[in-house]
N, C-alpha and C positions, 0 to 999 in steps of 0.2 A: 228390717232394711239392711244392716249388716250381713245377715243372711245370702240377700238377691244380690247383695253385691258380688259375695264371695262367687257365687253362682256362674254370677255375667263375665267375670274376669277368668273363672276356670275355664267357662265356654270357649272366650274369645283366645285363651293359650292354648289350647288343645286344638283349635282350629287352626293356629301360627303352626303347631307341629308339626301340624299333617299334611301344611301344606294348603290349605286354605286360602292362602292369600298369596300364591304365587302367578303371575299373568298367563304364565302358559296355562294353567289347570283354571282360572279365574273366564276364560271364556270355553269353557267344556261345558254342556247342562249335567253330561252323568256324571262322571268326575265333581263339580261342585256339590252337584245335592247326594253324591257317597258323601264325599268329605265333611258337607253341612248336618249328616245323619248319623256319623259316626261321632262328631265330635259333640255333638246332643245327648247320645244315648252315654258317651263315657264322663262327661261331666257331670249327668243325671245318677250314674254308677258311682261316682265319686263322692257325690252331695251324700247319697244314701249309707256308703259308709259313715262318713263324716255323721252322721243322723244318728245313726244306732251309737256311735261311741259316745256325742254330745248329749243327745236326749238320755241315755243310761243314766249319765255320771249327774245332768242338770233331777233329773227322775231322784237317784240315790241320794242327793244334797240336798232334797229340796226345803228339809225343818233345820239345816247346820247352818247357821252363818256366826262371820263371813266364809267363803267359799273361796277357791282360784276362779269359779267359774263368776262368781259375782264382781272379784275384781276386774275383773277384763269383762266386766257387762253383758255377757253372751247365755240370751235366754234360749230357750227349749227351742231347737232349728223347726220350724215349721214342715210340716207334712208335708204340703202339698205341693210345695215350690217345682218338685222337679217332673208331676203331671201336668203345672200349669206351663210348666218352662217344656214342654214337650208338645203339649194340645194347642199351647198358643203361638210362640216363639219361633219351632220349627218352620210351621208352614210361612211367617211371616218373612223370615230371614231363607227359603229357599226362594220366597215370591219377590224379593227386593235380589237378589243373586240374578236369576233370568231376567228381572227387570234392567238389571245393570248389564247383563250379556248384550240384550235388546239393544238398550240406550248406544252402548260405548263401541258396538259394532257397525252402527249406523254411519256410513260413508261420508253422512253428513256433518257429524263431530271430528271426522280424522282430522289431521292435520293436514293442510295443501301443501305441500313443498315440489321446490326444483331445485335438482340435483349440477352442480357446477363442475363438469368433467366429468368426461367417458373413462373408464377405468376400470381396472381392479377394485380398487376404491371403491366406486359410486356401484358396483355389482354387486356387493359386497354388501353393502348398507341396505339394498333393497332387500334380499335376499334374508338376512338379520331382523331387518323391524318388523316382516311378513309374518314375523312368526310368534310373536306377541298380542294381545288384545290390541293394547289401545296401540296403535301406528298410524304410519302417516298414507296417504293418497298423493301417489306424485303425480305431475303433473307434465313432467316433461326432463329432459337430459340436456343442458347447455354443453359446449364445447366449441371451441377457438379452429380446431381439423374441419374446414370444408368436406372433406372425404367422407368425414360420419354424419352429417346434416340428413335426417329423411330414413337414417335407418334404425332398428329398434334392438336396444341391450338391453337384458334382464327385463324384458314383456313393456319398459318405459322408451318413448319415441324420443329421439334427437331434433329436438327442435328449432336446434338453429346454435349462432353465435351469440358472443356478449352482447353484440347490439339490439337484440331481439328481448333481453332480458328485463330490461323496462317495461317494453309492453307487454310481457308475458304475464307478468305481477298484476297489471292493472284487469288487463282481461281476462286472467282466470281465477281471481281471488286468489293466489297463494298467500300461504301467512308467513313462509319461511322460506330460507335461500341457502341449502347446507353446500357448504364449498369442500372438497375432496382432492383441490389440488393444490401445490403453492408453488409459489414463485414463479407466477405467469411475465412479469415482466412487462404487462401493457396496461397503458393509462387508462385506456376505454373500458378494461375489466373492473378496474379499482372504482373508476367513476358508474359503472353500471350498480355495483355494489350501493356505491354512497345514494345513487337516486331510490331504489329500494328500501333502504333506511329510512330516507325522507317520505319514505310510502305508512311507514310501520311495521316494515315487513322484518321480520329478525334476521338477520344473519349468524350463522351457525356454522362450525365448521365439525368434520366426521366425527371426529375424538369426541368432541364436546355430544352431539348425540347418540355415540353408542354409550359413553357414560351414563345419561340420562336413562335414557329405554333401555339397553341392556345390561348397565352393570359392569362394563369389562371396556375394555381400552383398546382401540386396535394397533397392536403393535407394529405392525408392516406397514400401518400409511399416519404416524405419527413426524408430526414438524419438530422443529425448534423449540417453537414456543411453549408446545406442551413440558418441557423438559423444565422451563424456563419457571411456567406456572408453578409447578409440580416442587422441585428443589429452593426456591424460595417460600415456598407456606409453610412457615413457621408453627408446627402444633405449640397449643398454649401447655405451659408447663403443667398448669392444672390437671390436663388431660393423664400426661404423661404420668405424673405422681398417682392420679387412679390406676391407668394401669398397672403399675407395678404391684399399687394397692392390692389389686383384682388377682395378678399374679400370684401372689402372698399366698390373699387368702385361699385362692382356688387350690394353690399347691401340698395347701397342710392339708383341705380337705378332701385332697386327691391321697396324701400320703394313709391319712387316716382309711378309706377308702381301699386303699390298696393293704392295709396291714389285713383289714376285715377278709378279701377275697385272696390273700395269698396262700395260705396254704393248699387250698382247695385247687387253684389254677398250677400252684408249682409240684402237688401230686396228679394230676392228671396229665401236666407235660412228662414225667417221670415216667409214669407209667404206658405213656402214649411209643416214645420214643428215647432211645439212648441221646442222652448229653447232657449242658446248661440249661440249667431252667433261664436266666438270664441271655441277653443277646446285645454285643456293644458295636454299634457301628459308627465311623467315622462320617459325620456329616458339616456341610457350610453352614456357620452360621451368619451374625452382622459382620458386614466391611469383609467378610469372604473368609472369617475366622473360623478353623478348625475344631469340632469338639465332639464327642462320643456321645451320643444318645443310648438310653437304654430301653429296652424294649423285653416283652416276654417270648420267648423264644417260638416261633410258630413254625417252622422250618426245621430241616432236619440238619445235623450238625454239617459246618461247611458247606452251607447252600451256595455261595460265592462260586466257590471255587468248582463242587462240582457242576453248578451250570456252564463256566467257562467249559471246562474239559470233557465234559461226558455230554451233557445237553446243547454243545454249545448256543449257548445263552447271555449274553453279555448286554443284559437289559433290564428292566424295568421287570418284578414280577406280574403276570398275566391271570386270570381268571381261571381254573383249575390246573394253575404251574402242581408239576408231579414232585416237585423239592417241598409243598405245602404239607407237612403233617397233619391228621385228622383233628386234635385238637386244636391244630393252628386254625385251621379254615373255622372252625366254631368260633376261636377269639377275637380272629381278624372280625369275622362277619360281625360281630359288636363295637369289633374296636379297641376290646381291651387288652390286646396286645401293648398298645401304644400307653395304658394308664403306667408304667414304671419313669415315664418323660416329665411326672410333674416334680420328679428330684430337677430335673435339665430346669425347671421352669424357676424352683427352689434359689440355685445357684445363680440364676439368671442368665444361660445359656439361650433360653427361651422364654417364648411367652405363652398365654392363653389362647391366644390370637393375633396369627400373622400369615407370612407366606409357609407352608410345608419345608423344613430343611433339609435338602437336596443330598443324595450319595457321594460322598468326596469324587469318589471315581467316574462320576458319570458325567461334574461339573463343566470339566474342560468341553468333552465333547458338547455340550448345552452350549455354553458360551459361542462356540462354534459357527453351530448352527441356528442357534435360536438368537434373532436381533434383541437386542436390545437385554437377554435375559441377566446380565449382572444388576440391573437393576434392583432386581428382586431382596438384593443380600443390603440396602437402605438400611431395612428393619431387621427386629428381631424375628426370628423364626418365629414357629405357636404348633401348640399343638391341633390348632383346628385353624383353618382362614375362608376368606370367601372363596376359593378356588375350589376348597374341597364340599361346600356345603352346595354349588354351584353346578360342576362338573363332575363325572366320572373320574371313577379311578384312569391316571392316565398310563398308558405301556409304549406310548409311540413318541416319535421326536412332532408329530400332528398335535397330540394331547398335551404334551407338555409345554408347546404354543398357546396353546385352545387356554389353560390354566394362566400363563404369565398372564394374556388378557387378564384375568377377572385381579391375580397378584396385584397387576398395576395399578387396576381400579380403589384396592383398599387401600397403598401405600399415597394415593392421591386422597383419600378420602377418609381415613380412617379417623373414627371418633368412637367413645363410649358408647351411641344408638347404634353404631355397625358392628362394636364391638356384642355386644349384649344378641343385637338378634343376628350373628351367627353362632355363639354360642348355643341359642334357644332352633335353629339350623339345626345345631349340630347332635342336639338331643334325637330330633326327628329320625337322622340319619341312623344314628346308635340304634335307636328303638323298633327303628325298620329292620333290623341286620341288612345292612346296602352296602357294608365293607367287603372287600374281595380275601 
């Protein structure tokens, strides 16, 4: 029994890694049954090592007692497990996979909603849930402008005013009433609102459903009160003291870690390219504070500078930037450039898990242009967050929009289970080489 435990739970982590239970890849059929095929055969690969090492040592011990193996009660792993876990299990967990494609695509489980305002907004949100499994089926675009009545944004028709929204609910079953705009200023909106309520119909406003479904926050049509929510939720201390917990321990066995593959990585930078094997750059951390992060050098000496003057370049590095040294693009592609950050994490500069700490220099311009992005500096940095296990690496003042979304998301939300599965995220990412 021990056994099939271990089995079912390597199955079921190997399938989080790969990406198995992401919504976009959750209604693909090829895409899940790679994913449900792959992560069968290397749990099966797994079990089997695990086999030959257990079964030898349970085999060589088996007239000595007591044993280590007897203390910890782990008999001779059974043979079969991972042809039965292959002949049975596969086809059963691809047949409930399409079964759930089936099910959760059918038009008639979506959600019904109407959308309360023509907009940026409300185009936005359709455009967003479309692209997900489970979404909603709208039903219609309210709006207070006579002028838009009758015509149709984002492939949804304008149905009318507030007054129509009463009966809209009754006659076409909507379950939901997402609002996109505020501070209408009229009674008959507010009162159209409250008789929906008295229907059962939820009322929902944007923020609250791209949280939901997608994960990220829309920063360009957020209110008040989101600020309002968000700065009053007090994490429990509890949380807090794991964290740092987690920080701790992550960081010794990051340092340990990093003793094991330094020389190896700081003779191949040597010998790749003249300069530091280290690399210190001035980044934001909490409350906008200044602090040098260290990194393994992936670039060639003075990449700063010569981007400014010779490339000019005064941005974000790019996906084959010519300042990338040969060994850098290997490290980067892992990631382990960034393993010298779990000293930042150490000191507690940083965490495990937060927003990415921003380039001193690039700050001002962000705050600039990007609303709302001071936000982000709430928390502590991390060296991985939902933004990165989320989105692409970002190069544009677009991406690093596209990012604060998902930033806001965790600093609204963040707990030890968001914490832990982007961690278990961020493995995926490593293991892929998906870093640039």
């Amino acid at each position: 029994m021990l056994w099939l435990l271990f089995i079912v739970a390597a199955w079921l982590l190997l399938l989080m890694l790969i990406g198995g239970y992401d919504l976009q890849i959750a209604g693909n059929r090829l895409q899940v049954m790679s994913r449900v095929v792959s992560a069968t055969l290397l749990a099966g690969l797994i079990y089997l090592v695990i086999f030959f090492i257990f079964g030898r040592q349970a085999l060589l011990a088996e007239h000595i007692s007591p044993t280590w193996l007897n203390l910890f009660d782990l008999s001779l792993p059974p043979r079969l497990v991972p042809a039965l876990l292959i002949a049975l299990g596969l086809p059963l967990l691809i047949a409930w996979r399409f079964t759930y494609i089936r099910l959760f695509s059918n038009p008639a489980l979506h959600r019904r909603a109407v959308i309360v305002g023509v907009g940026e907004a409300g185009s936005m949100l359709v455009h967003a849930t479309q692209q997900v499994t489970v979404a909603y089926e709208y039903a219609g675009f309210i709006d207070h402008d006579p002028t838009l009545h009758g015509q149709t944004v984002a492939g949804i028709k304008v149905l009318g005013s507030y007054d129509v929204l009463d009966r809209l609910v009754r006659t076409r079953s909507v379950d939901e009433v997402i609002v996109t705009v505020t501070n209408q200023g009229e009674d008959r909106f507010f009162t159209s609102l409250v008789l929906c309520h008295e229907q059962g119909v939820k009322i929902r406003s944007v923020s609250n459903v791209y949280e939901e479904v997608l994960g990220q926050v829309p920063v360009e049509h957020l209110g008040p009160e989101w600020f309002v929510d968000t700065f009053n939720n007090n994490f429990p201390t509890v949380y807090r003291l794991f964290k740092r917990l987690l920080d701790i321990v992550a960081g010794m066995a990051g340092m340990a870690g990093l003793a094991l593959i330094f020389p190896f990585i700081a003779l191949a930078i040597y010998l790749d390219s003249p300069g530091p094997i280290f690399y210190r750059q001035e980044r934001h951390g909490q409350y906008g504070r200044r602090f040098h992060v260290l990194k393994f050098r992936s670039m060639i000496p003075n990449a700063e500078k010569v981007g400014l003057e010779k490339l000019g370049l005064d941005k974000w590095t790019e996906k084959n930037d010519p300042r990338i040294t040969r060994v850098g693009r290997l490290i980067r592609k892992a990631r382990i450039d960034e393993l010298p950050q779990v000293w930042n994490i150490l000191k507690g500069n940083m965490s495990v898990v937060g927003p990415r700490p921003e380039v001193s220099r690039m700050v001002e311009r962000l705050e600039r242009e990007v609303p709302y992005y001071r936000l982000r500096f709430s928390v502590k940095p991390g060296l991985t967050g939902w933004a990165q296990v989320r989105y692409r690496y970002g190069a544009t003042i677009e991406d690093q929009l596209a990012k604060l979304r998902y930033d806001l998301y965790y600093i609204k939300h963040q707990s030890l289970v968001l914490d832990l599965l982007i961690i278990i995220r961020t493995l995926r990412v490593v293991f892929s080489f998906r870093g640039v």
